[in-house]
C-alpha positions as CSV (number, residue, x, y, z in Angstrom):
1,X,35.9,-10.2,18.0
2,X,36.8,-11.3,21.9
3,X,33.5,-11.0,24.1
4,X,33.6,-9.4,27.6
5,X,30.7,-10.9,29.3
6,X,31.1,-9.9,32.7
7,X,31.3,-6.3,31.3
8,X,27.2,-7.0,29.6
9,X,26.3,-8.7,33.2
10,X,27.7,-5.2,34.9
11,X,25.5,-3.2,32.1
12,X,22.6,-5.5,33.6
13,X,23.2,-4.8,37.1
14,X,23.2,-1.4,36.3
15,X,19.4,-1.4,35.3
16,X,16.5,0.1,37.1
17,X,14.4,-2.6,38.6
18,X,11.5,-1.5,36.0
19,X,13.9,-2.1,32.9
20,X,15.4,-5.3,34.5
21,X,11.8,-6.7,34.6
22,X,11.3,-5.1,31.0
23,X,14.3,-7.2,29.6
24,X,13.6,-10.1,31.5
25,X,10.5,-10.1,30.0
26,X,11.4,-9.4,26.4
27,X,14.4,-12.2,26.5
28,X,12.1,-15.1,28.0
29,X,9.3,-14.0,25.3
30,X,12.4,-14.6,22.2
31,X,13.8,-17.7,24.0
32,X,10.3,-19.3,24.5
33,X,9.3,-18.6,20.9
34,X,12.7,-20.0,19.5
35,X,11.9,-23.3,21.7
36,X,8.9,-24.0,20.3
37,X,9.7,-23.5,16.7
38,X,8.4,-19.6,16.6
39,X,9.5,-16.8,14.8
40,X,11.4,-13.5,15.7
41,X,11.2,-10.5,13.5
42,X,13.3,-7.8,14.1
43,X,12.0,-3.7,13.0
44,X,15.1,-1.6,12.8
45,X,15.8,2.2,12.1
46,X,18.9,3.8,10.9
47,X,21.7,5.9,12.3
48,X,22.1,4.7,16.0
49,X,21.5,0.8,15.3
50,X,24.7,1.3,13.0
51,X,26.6,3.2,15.2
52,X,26.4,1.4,18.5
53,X,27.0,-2.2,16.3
54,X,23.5,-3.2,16.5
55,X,22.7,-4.0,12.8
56,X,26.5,-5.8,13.0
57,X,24.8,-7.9,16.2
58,X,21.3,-8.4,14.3
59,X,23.3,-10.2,11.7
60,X,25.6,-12.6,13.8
61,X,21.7,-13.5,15.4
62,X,20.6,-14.0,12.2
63,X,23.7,-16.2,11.2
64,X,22.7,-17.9,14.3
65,X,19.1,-18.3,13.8
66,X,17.7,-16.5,16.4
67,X,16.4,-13.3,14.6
68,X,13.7,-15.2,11.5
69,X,13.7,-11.5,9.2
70,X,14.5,-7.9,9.8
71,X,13.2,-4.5,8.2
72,X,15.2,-1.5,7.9
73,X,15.8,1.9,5.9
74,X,17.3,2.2,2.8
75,X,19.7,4.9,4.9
76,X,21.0,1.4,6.2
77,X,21.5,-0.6,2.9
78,X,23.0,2.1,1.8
79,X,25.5,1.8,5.0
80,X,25.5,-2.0,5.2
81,X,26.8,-1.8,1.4
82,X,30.1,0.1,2.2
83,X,30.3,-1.3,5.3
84,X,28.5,-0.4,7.7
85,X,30.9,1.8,9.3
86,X,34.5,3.6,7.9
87,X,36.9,6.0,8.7
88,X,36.9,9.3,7.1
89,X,39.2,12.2,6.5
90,X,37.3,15.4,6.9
91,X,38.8,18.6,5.1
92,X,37.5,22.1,3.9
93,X,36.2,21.6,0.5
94,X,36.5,25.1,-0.4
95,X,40.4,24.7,-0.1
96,X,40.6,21.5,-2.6
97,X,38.3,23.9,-5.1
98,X,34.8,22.7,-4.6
99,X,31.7,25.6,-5.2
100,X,30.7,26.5,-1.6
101,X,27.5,26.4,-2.7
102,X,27.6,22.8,-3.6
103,X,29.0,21.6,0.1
104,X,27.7,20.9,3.2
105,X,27.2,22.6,5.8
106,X,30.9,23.4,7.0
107,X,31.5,23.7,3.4
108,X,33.3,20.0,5.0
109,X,34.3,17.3,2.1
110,X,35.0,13.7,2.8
111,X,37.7,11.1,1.7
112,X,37.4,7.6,2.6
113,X,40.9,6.2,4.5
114,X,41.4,3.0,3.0
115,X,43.9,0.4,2.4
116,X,45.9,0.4,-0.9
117,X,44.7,-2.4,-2.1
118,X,41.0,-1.5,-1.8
119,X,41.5,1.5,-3.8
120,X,43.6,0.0,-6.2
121,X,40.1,-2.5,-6.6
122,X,37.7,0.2,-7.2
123,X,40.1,1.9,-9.8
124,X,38.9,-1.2,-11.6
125,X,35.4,0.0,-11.3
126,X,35.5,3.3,-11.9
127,X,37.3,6.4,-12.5
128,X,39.1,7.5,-9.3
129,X,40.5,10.8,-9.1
130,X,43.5,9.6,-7.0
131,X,44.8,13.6,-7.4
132,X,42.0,14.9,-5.2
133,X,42.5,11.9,-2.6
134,X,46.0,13.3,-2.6
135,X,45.4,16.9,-1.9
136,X,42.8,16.3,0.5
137,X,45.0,14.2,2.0
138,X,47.9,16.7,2.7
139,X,45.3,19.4,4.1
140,X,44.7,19.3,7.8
141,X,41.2,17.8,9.3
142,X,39.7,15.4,11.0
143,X,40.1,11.9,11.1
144,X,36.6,10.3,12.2
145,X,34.9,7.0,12.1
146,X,30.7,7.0,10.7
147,X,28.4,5.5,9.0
148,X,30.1,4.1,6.0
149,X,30.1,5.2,2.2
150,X,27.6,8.3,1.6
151,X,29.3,11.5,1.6
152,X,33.0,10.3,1.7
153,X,34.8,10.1,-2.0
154,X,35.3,8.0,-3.5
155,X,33.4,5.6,-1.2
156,X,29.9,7.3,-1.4
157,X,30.0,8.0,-5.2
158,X,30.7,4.1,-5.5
159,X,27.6,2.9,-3.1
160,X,25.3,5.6,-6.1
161,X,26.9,3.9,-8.7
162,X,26.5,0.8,-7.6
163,X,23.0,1.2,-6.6
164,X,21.7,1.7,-10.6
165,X,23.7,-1.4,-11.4
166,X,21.4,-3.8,-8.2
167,X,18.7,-2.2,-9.3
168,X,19.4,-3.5,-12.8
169,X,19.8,-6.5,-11.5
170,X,17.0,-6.8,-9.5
171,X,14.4,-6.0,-11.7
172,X,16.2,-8.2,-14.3
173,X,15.2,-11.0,-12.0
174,X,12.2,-10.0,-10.2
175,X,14.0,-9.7,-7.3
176,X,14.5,-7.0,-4.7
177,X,17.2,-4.8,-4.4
178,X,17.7,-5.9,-0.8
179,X,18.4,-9.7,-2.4
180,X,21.0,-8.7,-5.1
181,X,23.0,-7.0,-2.8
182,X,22.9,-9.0,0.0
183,X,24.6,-11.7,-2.5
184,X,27.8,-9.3,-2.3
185,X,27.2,-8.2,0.9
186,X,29.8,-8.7,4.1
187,X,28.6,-11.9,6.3
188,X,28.2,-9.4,9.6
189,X,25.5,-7.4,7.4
190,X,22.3,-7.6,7.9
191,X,22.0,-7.9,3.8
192,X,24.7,-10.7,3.5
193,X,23.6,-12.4,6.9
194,X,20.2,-12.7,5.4
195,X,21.1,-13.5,1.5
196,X,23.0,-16.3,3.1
197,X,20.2,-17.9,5.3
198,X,17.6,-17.2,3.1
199,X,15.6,-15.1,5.4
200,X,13.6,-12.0,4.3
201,X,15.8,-8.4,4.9
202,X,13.3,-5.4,3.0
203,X,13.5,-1.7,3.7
204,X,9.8,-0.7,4.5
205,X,7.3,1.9,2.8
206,X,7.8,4.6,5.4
207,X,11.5,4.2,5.2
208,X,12.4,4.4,1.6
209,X,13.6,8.1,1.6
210,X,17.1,8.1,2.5
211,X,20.7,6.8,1.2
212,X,20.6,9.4,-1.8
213,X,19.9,7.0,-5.2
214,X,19.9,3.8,-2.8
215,X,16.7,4.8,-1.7
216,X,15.2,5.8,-5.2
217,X,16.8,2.0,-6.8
218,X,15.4,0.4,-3.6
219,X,12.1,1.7,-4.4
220,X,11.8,1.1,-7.9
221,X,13.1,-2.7,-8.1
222,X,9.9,-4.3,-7.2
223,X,6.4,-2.6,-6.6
224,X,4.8,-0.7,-3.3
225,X,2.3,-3.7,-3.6
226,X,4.9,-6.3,-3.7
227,X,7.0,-5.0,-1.2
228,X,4.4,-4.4,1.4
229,X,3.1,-7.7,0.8
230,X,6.1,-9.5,1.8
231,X,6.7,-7.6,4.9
232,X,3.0,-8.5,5.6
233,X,4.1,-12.0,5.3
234,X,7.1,-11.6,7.5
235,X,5.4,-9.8,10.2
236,X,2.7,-12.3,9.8
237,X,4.5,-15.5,10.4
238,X,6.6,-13.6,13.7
239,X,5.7,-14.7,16.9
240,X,7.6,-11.7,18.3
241,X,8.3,-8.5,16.7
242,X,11.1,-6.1,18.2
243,X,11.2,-2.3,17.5
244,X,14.9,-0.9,17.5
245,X,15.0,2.9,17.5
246,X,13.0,3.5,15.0
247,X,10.0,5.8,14.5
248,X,6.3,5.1,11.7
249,X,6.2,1.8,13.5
250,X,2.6,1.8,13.8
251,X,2.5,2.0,9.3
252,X,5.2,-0.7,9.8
253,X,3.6,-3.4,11.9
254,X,0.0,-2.5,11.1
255,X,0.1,-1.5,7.4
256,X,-2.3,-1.7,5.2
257,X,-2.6,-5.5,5.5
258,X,-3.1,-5.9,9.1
259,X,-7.0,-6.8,10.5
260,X,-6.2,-6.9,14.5
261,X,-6.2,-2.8,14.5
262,X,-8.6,-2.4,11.6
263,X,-6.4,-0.9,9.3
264,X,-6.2,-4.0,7.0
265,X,-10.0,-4.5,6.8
266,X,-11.4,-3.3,3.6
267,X,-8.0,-5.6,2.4
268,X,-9.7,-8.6,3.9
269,X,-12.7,-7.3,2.7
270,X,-11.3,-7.4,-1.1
271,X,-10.0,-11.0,-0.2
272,X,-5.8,-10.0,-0.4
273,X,-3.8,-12.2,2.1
274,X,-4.0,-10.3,5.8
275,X,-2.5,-10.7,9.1
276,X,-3.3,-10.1,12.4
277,X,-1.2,-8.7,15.5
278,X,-3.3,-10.4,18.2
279,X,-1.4,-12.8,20.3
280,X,2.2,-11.2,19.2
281,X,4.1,-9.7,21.3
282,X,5.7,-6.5,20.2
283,X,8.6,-5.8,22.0
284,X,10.2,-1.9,21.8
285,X,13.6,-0.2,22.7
286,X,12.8,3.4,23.3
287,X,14.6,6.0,25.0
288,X,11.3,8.0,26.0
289,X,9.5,7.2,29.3
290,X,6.0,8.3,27.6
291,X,6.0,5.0,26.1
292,X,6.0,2.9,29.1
293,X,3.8,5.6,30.6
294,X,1.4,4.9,27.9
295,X,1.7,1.1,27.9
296,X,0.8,1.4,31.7
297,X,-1.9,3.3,30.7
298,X,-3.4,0.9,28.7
299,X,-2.8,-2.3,31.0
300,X,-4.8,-0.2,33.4
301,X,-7.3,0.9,32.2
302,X,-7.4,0.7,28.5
303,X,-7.3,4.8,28.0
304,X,-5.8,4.1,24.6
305,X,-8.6,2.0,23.2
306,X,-11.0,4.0,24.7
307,X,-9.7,7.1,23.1
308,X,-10.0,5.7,19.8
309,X,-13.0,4.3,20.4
310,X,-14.5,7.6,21.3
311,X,-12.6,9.5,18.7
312,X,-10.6,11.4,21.2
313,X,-7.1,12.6,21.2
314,X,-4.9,10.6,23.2
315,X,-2.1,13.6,24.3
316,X,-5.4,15.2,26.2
317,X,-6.7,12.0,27.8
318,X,-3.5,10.8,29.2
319,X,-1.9,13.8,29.5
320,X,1.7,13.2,28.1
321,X,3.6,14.1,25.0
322,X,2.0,11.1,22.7
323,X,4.2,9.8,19.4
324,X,1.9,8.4,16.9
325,X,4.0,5.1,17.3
326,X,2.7,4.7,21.1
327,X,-1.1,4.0,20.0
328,X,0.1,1.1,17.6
329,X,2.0,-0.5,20.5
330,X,0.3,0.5,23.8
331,X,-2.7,-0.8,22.2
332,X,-1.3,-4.9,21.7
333,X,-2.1,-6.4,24.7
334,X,1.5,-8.1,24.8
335,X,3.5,-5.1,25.1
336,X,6.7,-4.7,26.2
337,X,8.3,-1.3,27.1
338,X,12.2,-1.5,27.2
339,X,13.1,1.7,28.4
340,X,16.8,2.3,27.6
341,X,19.4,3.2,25.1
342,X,19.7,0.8,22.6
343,X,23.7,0.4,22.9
344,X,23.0,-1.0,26.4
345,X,20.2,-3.2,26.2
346,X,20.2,-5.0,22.9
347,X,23.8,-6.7,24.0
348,X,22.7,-7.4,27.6
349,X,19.7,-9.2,25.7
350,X,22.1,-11.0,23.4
351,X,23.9,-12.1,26.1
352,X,20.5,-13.9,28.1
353,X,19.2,-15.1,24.8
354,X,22.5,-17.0,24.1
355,X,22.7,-18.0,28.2
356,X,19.2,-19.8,27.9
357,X,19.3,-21.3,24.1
358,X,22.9,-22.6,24.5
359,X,24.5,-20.6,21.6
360,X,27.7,-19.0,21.1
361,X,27.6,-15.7,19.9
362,X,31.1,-14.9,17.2
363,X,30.5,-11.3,17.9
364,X,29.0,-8.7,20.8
365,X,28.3,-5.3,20.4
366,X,29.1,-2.4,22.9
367,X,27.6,0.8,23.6
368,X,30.1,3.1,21.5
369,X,30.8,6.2,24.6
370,X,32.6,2.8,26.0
371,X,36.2,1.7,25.6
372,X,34.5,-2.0,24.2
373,X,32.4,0.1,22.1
374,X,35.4,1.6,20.6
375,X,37.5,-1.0,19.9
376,X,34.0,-2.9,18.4
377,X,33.4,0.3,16.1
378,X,37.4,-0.1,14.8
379,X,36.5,-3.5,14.7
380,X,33.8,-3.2,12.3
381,X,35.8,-0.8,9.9
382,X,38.8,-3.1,9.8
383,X,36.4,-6.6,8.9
384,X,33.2,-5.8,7.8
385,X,33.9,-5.4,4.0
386,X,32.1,-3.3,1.1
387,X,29.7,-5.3,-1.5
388,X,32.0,-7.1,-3.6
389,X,30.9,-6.2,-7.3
390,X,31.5,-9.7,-8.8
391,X,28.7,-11.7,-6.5
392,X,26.0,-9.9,-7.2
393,X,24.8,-11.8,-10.3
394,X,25.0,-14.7,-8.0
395,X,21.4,-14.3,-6.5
């Protein structure tokens, strides 16, 4: 996909002063870890990262070894397995016979718009009711483009199927889930990115509950014990950790194997492997203004620690709206507050990080409400891919 650089520099120039300094900050703190050998961990969240191409852009970083591991929701996999993102036709399913008790809200049914010869592949997997695709078809609706393969048939019935059969796999091997289908999964995944340079990609504890029977395979392919351990190692060798829009952070990067916020002591105490979040820095991209509010806070005059150290409730003491995610991260002295919408800033922080390590990034993404943004969106429908079936035993 064709870059429009000047158009990232203009999304720059666009910044407050306070969120220049934030990013300038937060891309010198990746660039000066990558050139001493560090690591960068990226924590990611569902819906928006997907929509406004970030997952697609945490991938090409990956393939370019800047980003060291990512964590993510099983909402995503799910996504990342059909594509990330596809165009839908959206009809009443009342009309093509479906029990309105059984729809959606808007009693609205999906159908996947996709080329011939991609349905003619799937008929080879399963049974495809090509007579519905038809009718619904011929009705009148909406033609949209979202998250791919959940709802839309036969897309979303495909990405359940398919799930039972990774999971198969996966336990098969001791593997999990997140490996086998990153074998089959798209290069401009996250999944496939990471499958292919052998860098850790696991949906964590709090974010297990979503993408219908993805979520429940996910879960069950290795243990709660395994799986938290090897995000404990991830975060644990990351120099710097970066939060995209995504909430529980603090039961992410602290967890129950962490020692620098206490939560991981009675772990330590048992003698399991720990970590520590002292000396990382932990960058965030947050909409809310509370956050950096609360960072400033602490920097200060240490109101956070204090209130936990007296027991007190934070909202009172400071006096704003507090998310429980804002302790975990005001608290590390290496903070960094990126106040802005994530469709801006993560490619205006591509763009710097590729600037000052010399790389050349294959692929940008754009804040979707832009005309870049919606060309990037078709872009990813037409060329990221679904898993392909037959690579999966290859892991």
């Amino acid at each position: 996909m064709e870059m429009n650089r000047e158009i990232i520099k203009n999304y720059y120039d666009e910044l407050s002063s306070s969120a220049k300094e934030m990013v300038d900050t937060a891309v010198n703190s990746v660039v000066t870890a990558k050139e001493k050998g560090g690591k960068v961990v990226v924590v990611t969240g569902s819906g928006p990262n997907l929509h406004e191409g970030v997952t697609t852009l945490i991938a090409e970083l990956i393939t370019k070894g800047v980003i060291d591991g990512v964590t993510t929701s099983s909402a995503v996999v799910a996504h990342e397995m059909a594509g990330v993102l596809d165009e839908v036709k959206r009809v009443d399913g009342v009309t093509l016979g479906f029990d309105e008790s059984k729809l959606p809200r808007g009693n609205v049914f999906e159908i996947t718009v996709m080329h011939p010869e991609q349905l003619e592949q799937l008929k080879k997997e399963m049974l495809i009711d090509t007579d519905l695709i038809d009718r619904a078809q011929s009705l009148d609706g909406d033609t949209i483009i979202k998250a791919a393969g959940n709802m839309a048939y036969p897309m979303g019935l495909r990405t359940e199927n398919l799930a039972k059969e990774i999971m198969l796999i996966a336990k098969s091997k001791g593997l999990p889930f997140e490996v086998v289908a990153g074998a089959g999964a798209d290069e401009h995944t996250m999944l496939g990115a990471a499958k292919r340079k052998n860098v850790p990609c696991l949906v964590t504890v709090p974010q297990l509950i979503g993408g219908g029977t993805v979520g429940i395979a996910v879960a069950d392919s290795i243990s709660i014990m395994e799986r938290t351990s090897k995000i404990a190692e991830m975060l644990g060798s990351a120099d710097v950790i970066i939060e995209s829009a995504v909430a529980l952070t603090q039961e992410i990067h602290d967890g129950p194997f962490e020692t620098y916020t206490g939560h991981g002591i009675w772990a330590d105490w048992e003698g399991y492997t720990t970590y520590s979040l002292a000396e990382k820095t932990l960058i965030r991209i947050d909409l809310d203004p509370n956050l950096k509010k609360a960072s400033d806070f602490e920097k200060e005059s240490s109101t956070v620690q204090e209130a936990i150290d007296k027991g007190m409730p934070k909202t009172k003491l400071m006096n704003i709206p507090f998310r429980m995610e804002m302790s975990g991260f005001a608290r590390l002295e290496k903070n960094i507050p990126v106040i802005g919408d994530i469709g801006i800033i993560w490619p205006i922080m591509a763009y710097f990080i590729e600037q000052k390590l010399g790389l050349k990034l294959d692929f940008m993404s754009y804040p979707q409400q832009t005309e870049e943004g919606k060309e990037m969106r078709e872009w990813i429908v037409e060329n990221v891919k679904p898993i392909v079936k037959e690579k999966l035993h290859i892991c």
